[in-house]
C-alpha positions as CSV (number, residue, x, y, z in Angstrom):
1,X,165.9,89.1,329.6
2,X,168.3,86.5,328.5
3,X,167.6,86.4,325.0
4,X,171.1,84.9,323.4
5,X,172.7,83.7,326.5
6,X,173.7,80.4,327.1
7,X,173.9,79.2,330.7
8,X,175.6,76.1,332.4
9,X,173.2,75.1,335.3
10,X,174.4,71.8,337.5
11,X,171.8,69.6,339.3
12,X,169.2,71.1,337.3
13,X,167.0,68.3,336.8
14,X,165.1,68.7,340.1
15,X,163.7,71.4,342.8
16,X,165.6,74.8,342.4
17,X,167.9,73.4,339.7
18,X,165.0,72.7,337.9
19,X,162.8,76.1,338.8
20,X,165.9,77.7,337.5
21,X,166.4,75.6,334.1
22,X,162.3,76.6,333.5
23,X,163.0,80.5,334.3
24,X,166.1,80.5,332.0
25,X,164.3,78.4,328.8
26,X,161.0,81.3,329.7
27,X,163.2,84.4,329.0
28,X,165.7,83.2,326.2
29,X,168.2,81.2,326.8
30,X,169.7,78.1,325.7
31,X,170.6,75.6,329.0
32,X,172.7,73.2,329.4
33,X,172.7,70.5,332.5
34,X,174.5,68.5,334.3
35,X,172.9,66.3,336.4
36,X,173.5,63.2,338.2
37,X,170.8,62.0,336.6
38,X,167.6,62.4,334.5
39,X,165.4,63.2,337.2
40,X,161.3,63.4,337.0
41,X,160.2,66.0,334.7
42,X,162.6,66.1,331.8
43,X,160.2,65.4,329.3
44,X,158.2,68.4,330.3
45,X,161.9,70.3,330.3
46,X,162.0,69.5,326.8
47,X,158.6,70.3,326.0
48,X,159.0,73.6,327.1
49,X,162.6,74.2,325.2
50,X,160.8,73.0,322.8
51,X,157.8,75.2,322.9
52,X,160.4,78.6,323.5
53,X,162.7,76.9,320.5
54,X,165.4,76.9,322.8
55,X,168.4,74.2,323.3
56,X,168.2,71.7,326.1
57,X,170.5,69.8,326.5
58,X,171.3,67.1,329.7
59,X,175.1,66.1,330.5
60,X,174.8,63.3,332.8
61,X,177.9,63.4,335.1
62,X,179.0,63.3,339.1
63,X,179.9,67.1,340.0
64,X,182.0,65.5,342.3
65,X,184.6,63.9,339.9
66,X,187.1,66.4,338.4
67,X,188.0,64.3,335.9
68,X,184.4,63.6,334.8
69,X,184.0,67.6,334.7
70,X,186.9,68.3,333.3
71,X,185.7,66.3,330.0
72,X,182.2,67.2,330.3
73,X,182.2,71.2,330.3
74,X,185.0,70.8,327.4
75,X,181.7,69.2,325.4
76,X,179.7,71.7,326.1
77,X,182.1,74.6,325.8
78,X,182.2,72.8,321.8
79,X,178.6,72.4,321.6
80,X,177.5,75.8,322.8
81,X,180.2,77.7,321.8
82,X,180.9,79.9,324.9
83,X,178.9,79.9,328.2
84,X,177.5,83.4,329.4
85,X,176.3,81.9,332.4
86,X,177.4,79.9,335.3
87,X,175.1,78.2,337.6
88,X,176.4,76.3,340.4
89,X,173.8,75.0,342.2
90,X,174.3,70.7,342.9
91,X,174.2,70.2,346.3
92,X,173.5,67.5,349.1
93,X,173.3,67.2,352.7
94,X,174.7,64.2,354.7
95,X,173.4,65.9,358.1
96,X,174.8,64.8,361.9
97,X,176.1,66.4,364.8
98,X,180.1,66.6,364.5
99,X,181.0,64.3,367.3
100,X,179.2,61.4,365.4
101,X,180.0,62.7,361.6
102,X,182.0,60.3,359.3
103,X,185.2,61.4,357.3
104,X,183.4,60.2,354.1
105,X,180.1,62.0,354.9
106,X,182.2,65.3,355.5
107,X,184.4,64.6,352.0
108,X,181.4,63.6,350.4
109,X,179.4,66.9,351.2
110,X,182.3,69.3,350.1
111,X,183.3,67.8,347.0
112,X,179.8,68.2,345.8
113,X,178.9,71.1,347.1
114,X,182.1,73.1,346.6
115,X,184.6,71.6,344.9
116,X,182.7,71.0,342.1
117,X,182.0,74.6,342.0
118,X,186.1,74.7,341.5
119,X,186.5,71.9,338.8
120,X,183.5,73.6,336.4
121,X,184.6,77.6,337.1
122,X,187.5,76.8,336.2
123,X,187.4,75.9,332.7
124,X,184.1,78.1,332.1
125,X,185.7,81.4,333.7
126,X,189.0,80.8,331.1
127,X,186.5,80.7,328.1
128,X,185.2,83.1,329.1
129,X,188.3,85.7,329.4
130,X,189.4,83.8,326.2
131,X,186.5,85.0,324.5
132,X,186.1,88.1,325.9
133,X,182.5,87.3,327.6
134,X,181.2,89.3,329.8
135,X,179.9,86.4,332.0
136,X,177.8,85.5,335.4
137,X,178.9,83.1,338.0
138,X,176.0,81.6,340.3
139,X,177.1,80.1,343.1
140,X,174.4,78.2,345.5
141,X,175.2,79.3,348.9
142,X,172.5,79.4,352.2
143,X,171.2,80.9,354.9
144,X,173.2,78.4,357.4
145,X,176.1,79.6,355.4
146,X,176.4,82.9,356.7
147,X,175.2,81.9,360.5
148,X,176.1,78.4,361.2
149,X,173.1,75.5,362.0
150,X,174.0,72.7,364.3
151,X,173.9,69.5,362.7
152,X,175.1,70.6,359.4
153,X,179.2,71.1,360.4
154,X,179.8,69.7,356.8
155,X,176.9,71.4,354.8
156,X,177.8,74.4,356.4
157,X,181.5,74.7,356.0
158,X,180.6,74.2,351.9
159,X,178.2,76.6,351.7
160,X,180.3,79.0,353.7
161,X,183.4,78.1,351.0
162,X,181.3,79.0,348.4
163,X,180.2,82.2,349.5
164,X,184.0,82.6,350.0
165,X,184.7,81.7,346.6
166,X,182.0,83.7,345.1
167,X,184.0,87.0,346.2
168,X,187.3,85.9,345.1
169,X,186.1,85.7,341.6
170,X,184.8,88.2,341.8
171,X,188.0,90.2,342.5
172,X,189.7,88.3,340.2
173,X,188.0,88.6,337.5
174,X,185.7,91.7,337.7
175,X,188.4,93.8,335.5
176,X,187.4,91.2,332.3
177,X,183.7,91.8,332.8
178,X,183.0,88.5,335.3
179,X,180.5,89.0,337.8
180,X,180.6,86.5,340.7
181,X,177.7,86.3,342.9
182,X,176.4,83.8,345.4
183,X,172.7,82.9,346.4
184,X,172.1,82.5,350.0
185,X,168.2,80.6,350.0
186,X,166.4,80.1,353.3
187,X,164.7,77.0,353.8
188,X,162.8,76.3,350.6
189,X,160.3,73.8,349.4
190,X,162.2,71.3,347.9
191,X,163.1,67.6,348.2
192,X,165.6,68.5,350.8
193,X,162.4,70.4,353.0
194,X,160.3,67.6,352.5
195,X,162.1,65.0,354.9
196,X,161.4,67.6,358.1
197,X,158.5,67.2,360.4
198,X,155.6,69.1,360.9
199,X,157.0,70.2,364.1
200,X,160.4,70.7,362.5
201,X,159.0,73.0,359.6
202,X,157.3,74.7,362.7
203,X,160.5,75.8,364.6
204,X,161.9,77.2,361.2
205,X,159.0,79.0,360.3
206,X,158.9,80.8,363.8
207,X,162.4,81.9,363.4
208,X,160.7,84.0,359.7
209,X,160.1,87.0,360.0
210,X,157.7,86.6,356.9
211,X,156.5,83.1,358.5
212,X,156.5,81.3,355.7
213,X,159.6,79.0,353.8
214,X,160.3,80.0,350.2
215,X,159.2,78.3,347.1
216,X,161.5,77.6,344.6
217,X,160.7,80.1,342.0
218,X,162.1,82.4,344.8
219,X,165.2,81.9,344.1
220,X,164.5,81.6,340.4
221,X,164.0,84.9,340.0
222,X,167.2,86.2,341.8
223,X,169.2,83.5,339.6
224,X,167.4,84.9,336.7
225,X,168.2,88.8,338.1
226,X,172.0,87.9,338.7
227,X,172.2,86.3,335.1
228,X,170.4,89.3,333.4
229,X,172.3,92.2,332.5
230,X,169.8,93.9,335.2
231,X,172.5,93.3,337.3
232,X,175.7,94.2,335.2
233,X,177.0,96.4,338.2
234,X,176.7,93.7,340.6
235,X,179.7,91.2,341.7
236,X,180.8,89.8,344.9
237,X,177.5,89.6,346.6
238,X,175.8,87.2,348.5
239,X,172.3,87.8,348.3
240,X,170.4,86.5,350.6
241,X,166.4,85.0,350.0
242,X,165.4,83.9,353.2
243,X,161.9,85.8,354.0
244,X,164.2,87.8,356.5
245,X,166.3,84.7,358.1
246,X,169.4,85.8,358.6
247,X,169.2,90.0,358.5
C-alpha cells in the first residue's frame, strides 16, 4: 500500500509510534524517526527493515526544540530526497488539575505536543509543494481533544490545537495535493495506559461503548489508511478511534 513512499514519523521508537513505524516498514515504505531517544525494540525495528529491505533510519532529537528540528528534518529532507508522509505523533502528558498546574508543565506539554507539529510541517509541507508531492500530514490528536477531560487542561488544549491545525492545512494546502488529517485515539494500551489503576481503567472502559481500550495497531491501521492513497479524497478530518468514545 505504500510501496515507494517515504514517511517522517516522530516518537516512533515506542507504543503507537512504534506500531506505526512496523505497519509502514510491512507495506513499503522507507521511515525515518525522530525520537528522543532509542527506545526498547530498535534492534527488532531494524530487523524487520531489514527483512522488508526497507530504510530505517533514527534521528535522535527533542521535538520540542525548533532549532534542533529545523536542522534535523533539513538531514533527512537530503537523505531521503522528499518526504510523502508526515507523521506527527510525539507526545507527553504532565497531568494535574488547573488550579495546581505549573507554567512549565503547561509550556512543556504544548511545545511537544503541538508546536513541534509547527517546527517539522513546516519545512516538510514546503518540500513538498517544492517538489510537487502529493503528500499526507498525520497529526496525533485524541479523544479528550474533541471533549475536554479534567485533569488534562494542558494535554487537552494541544491536542485540541492540533486538530485545529490539522484543518488549516488542509485548506491551505489541499489545491497542491496535501492532505491534512488528524487521529483522535481513545484510551489505548500504551506506556501512557499503563500507569492507571485497575479501578481507573474500569471507569474508562464503562464509558465504551465497545468496552474494551484500543491496542495500538488500532490506530496503526488508520495511520496506514490516511498515508495510503486509499484515502486520496480525504483532508481535514479528524478521525476518531475510540471504540465509540466520543460519537
Amino acid at each position: 500500500m505504500l510501496e515507494g513512499k517515504k514517511a517522517l514519523i516522530t516518537g516512533g521508537t515506542q507504543g503507537i509510534g512504534m506500531e506505526i513505524v512496523k505497519k509502514y516498514l510491512v507495506n513499503g515504505a522507507d521511515v525515518y524517526i525522530i525520537s528522543l531517544d532509542e527506545g526498547q525494540d530498535l534492534d527488532s525495528l531494524k530487523a524487520l527493515a531489514a527483512g522488508k529491505g526497507r530504510t530505517l533510519e533514527l534521528f535522535l532529537g527533542n521535538v520540542a526544540d525548533e532549532a534542533q528540528m529545523t536542522d534535523l528534518v533539513s538531514q533527512i529532507l537530503e537523505k531521503s530526497g522528499g518526504i510523502d508522509i508526515l507523521v506527527n505523533n510525539a507526545g507527553i502528558t504532565k497531568d494535574g488539575l488547573l488550579f495546581g498546574m505549573k507554567a512549565e508543565d503547561w509550556d512543556l506539554v504544548l511545545k511537544v505536543n503541538l508546536y513541534s507539529m509547527f517546527y517539522i510541517s513546516k519545512p516538510i509541507v514546503r518540500a513538498m509543494v517544492k517538489a510537487k508531492i502529493k503528500g499526507s500530514i498525520i497529526n496525533m490528536a485524541s479523544v479528550v481533544g474533541i471533549q475536554g477531560n479534567a485533569g488534562q487542561a494542558n494535554y487537552v488544549a494541544s491536542k485540541s490545537g492540533a486538530i485545529g491545525l490539522t484543518k488549516t492545512l488542509a485548506r491551505e494546502f489541499g489545491s497542491r495535493g496535501i492532505r491534512a488529517n488528524a487521529i483522535a485515539p481513545g484510551f489505548i494500551v500504551t506506556p501512557m495506559t499503563d500507569k492507571l489503576n485497575d479501578k481507573q481503567k474500569d471507569a474508562i472502559i464503562a464509558q465504551i461503548p465497545m468496552q474494551e481500550l484500543g491496542q495500538p495497531e488500532d490506530i496503526a491501521n488508520m495511520a496506514l489508511f490516511l498515508g495510503s492513497d486509499l484515502s486520496r479524497y480525504v483532508t481535514g478530518q479528524v478521525m476518531s478511534v475510540d471504540g465509540g468514545m466520543a460519537m
